[in-house]
C-alpha positions in Angstrom: 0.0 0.0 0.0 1.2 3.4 -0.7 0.5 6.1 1.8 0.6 9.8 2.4 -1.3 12.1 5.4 -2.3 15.6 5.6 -3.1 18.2 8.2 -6.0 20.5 7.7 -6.6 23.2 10.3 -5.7 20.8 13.0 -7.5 17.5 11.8 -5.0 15.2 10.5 -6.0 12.3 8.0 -4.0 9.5 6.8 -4.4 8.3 3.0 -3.8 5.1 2.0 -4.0 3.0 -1.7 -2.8 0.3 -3.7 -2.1 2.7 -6.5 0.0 5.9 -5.9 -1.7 7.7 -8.8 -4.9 7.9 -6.4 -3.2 9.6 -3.2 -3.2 13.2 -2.6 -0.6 15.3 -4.5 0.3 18.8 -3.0 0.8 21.4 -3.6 -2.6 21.9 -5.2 -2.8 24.6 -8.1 -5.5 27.9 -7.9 -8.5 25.7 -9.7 -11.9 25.5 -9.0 -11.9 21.9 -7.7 -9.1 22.6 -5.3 -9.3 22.6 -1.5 -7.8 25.8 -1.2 -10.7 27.3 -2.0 -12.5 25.4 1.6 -9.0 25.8 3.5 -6.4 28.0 3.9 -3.7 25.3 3.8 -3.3 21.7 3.0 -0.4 20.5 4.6 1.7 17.1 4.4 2.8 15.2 7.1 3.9 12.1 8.2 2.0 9.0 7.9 1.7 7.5 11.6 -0.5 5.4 13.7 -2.9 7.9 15.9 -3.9 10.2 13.6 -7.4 11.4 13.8 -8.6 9.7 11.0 -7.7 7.3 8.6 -8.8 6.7 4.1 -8.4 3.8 2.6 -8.7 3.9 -1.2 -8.8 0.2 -3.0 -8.3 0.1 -6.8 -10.2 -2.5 -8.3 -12.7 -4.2 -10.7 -15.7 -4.4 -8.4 -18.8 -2.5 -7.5 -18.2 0.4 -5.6 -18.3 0.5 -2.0 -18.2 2.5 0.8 -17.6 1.7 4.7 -17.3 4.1 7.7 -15.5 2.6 10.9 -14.9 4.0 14.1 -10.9 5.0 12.8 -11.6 5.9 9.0 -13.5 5.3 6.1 -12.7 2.1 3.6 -13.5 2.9 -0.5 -13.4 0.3 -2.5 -14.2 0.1 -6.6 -12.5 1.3 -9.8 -11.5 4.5 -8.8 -8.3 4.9 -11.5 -11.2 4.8 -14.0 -13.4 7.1 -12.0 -11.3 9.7 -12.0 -10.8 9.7 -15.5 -14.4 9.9 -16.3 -15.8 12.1 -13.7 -17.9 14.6 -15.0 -17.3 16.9 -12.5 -13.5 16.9 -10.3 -15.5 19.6 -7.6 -17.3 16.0 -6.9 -14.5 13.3 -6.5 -12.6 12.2 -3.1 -9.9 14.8 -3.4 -12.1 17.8 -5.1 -13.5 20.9 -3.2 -17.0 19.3 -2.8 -15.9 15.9 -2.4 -15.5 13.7 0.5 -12.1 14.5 1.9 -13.4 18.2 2.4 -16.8 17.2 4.4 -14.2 14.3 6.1 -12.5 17.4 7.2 -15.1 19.5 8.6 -16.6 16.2 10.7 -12.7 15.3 12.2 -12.3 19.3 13.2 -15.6 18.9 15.0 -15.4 15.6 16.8 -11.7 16.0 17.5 -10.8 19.8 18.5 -14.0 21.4 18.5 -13.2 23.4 15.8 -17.0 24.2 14.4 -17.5 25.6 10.5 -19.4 28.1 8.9 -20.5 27.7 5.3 -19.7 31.5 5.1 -16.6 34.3 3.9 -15.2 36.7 6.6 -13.8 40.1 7.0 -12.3 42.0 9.7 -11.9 46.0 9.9 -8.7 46.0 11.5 -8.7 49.6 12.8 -11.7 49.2 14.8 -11.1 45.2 15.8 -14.3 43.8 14.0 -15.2 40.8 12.3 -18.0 40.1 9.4 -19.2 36.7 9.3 -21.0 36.4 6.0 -23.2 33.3 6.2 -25.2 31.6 3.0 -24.8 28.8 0.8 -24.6 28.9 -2.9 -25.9 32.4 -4.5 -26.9 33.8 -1.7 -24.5 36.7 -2.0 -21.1 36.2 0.1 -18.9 37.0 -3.0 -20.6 40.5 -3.2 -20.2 41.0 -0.3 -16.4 39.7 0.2 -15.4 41.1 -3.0 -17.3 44.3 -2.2 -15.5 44.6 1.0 -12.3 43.9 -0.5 -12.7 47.1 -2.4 -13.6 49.4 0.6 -10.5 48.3 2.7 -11.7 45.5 4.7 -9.3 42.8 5.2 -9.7 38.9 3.9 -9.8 36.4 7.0 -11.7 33.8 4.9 -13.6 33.1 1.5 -15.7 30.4 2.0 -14.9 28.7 5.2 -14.8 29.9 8.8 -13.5 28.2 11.3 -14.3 28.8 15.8 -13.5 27.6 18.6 -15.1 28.3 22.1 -12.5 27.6 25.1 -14.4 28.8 28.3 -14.9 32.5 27.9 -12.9 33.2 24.9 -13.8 32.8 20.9 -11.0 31.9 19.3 -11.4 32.5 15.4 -9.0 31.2 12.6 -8.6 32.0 9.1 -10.1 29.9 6.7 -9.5 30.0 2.6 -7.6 32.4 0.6 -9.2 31.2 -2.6 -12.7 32.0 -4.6 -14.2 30.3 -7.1 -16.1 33.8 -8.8 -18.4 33.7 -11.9 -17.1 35.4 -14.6 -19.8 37.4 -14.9 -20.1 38.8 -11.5 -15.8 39.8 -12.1 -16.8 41.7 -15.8 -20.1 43.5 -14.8 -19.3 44.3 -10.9 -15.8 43.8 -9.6 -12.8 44.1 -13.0 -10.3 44.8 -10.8 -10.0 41.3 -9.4 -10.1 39.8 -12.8 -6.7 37.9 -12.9 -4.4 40.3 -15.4 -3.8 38.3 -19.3 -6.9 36.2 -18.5 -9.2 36.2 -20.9 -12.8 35.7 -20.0 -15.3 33.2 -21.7 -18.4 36.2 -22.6 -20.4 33.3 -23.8 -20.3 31.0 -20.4 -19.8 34.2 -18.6 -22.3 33.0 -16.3 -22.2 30.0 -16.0 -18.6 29.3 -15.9 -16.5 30.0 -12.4 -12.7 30.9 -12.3 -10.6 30.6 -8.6 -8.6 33.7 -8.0 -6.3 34.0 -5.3 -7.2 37.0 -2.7 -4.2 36.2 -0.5 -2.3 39.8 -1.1 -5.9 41.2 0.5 -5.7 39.4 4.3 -5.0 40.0 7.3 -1.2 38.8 8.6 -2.6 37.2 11.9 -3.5 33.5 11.5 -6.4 33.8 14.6 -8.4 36.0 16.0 -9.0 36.1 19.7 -11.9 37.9 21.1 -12.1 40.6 18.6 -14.1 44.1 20.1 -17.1 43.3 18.2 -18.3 40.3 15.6 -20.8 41.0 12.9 -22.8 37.8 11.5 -24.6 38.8 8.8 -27.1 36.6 6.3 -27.1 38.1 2.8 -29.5 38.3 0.1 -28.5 40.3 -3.2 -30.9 41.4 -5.9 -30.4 44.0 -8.3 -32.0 47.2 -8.0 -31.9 47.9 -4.3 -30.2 50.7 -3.5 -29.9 50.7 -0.2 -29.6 47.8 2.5 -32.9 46.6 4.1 -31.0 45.2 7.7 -33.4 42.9 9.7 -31.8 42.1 12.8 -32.7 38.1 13.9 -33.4 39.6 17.6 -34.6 36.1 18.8 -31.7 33.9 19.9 -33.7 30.6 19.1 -34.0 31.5 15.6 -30.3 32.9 15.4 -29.5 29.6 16.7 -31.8 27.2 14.0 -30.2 29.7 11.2 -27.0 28.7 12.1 -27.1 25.4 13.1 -28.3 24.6 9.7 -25.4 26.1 8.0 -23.0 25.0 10.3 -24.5 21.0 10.0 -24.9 20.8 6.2 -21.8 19.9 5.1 -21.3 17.5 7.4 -24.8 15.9 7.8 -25.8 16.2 4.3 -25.4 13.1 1.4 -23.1 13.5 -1.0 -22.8 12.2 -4.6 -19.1 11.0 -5.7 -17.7 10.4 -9.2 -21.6 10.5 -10.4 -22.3 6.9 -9.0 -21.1 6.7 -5.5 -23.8 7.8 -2.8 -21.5 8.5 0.3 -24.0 9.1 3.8 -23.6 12.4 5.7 -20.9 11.7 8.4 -23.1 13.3 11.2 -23.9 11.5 15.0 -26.3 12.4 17.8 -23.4 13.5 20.0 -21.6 15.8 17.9 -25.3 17.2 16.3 -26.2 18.0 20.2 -22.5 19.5 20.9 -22.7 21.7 17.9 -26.3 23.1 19.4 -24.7 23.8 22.7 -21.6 26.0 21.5 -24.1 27.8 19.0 -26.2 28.7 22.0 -22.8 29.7 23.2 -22.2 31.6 20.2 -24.7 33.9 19.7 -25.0 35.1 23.7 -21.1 35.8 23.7 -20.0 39.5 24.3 -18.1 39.7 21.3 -21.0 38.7 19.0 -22.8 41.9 18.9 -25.4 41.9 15.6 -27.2 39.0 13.6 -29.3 39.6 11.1 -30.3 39.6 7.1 -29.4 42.2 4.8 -31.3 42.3 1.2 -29.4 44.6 -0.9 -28.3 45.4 -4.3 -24.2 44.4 -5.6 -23.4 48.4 -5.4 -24.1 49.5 -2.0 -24.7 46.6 0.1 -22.0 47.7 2.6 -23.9 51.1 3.4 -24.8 51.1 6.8 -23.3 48.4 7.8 -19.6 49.8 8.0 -21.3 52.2 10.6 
């Protein structure tokens, strides 16, 4: 078997295969499929017993399979073929939306208690804030983190954000440096972030994403402990609003619902590999009722000082909320 282990965060997985082509190669490349754009880094280390979790990958002629044990997960199936054919690389073991990233999510949780927003962030270093900018898919996050880029805000993360709650203090640390970005959303509303000599599909201009690397925009701290104030913020964009409609989520128990869905998803939700392999949401009672606990946590701590949903348009959807 040939073998390899990374560290994400602090989660560290073992990989192991009876073909080398089907380990993890680093360093990855700024693409849409790559885990940079979920985490800030992907690190190797050292394959050794006691790591916090364990993949086993099995090349061969047989129907796929899938088993989850109580140290790692066991694939089994014609994966050097798979990978080949995959229609989609986002949806493979190794890709952005695949199972090593959810594998990831579920080890920081169970093993450090390291909880993850499906969400970008940006802190105002001047005046010690964070903006947690919560939403799945097209809800609005690159607006706003692209927006914000443009107004002086610094990057802390593009489309993962990372917590941790040790007794009275919120520990916060820096998630991706990567975004995938439609191309039409660069042209009409943000050029300047188009990469320079790249020349953009007009045809597919919406349809087609392209990763570009924000990492000259962040901040130079790694964490953030107990910043002044933390904004979490649920967008909405449509076009023609000119200024933001803010309606703060003044009930904690719906603060709490809101973000225990976001913050579960990921983890909890199942997952379609290589367009044939139905792979179960890794979630358990335990950690489902832990996560509720430091969410209720969460949204009463000092530092956490607005939540609420902001319906703007692209142009101004920072006005009045950079008050």
């Amino acid at each position: 078997m040939f073998q390899t282990a990374v560290r994400i965060l602090k989660a560290t997985i073992g990989i192991r295969s009876n073909q080398e082509e089907l380990l993890l190669f680093l360093p990855f490349g700024v693409e849409v499929e790559s885990l940079l754009t979920d985490f800030r880094r992907v690190e190797q280390i050292a394959y050794t017993e006691g790591l916090d979790g364990y993949i086993s990958v099995e090349d061969a002629e047989r129907n796929l399979t899938y088993e989850c044990h109580d140290k790692g997960v066991i694939f089994k199936g014609p994966f050097s073929r798979l990978q080949k054919e995959a229609s989609d690389p986002r949806h493979t073991l190794w890709g952005n939306q695949g199972f090593l990233y959810r594998y990831a999510l579920y080890l920081l949780e169970k093993k450090h208690n390291i909880y993850n927003f499906h969400a970008c962030a940006l802190y105002q270093e001047e005046r010690d804030r964070l903006f947690v900018i919560i939403g799945g898919a097209g809800s609005g996050k690159t607006v706003y983190l692209l927006s914000g880029l443009e107004k002086g805000l610094k990057l802390f993360s593009t489309e993962t954000v990372h917590f941790r709650i040790e007794g009275s203090d919120i520990i916060w640390y820096m998630g991706s440096l990567v975004d995938n970005v439609r191309y039409g959303t660069l042209m009409h509303d943000f050029p300047r972030f188009l990469p320079s000599g790249d020349v953009p599909d007009i045809q597919n201009m919406w349809q087609k994403k392209i990763a570009i690397d924000l990492s000259a925009f962040c901040i130079q701290k790694e964490t953030i402990k107990n910043p002044r104030a933390v904004h979490i913020l649920f967008p909405r964009i449509e076009k023609g609003f000119e200024r933001p409609v803010w309606n703060p989520v003044k009930d904690k128990r719906k603060a709490i619902k809101i973000l225990f869905d976001n913050i579960t998803q990921k983890v909890a939700e199942t997952t379609l590999l290589y367009d044939k392999l139905t792979v179960l949401g890794l979630d358990e009672t335990d950690l489902a009722n832990a996560r509720l606990l430091f969410l209720k946590e969460l949204v009463s701590h000092q530092t956490v000082t607005e939540i609420g949903s902001v319906l703007s348009g692209p142009k101004h959807c920072w006005e009045n909320v950079l008050k």
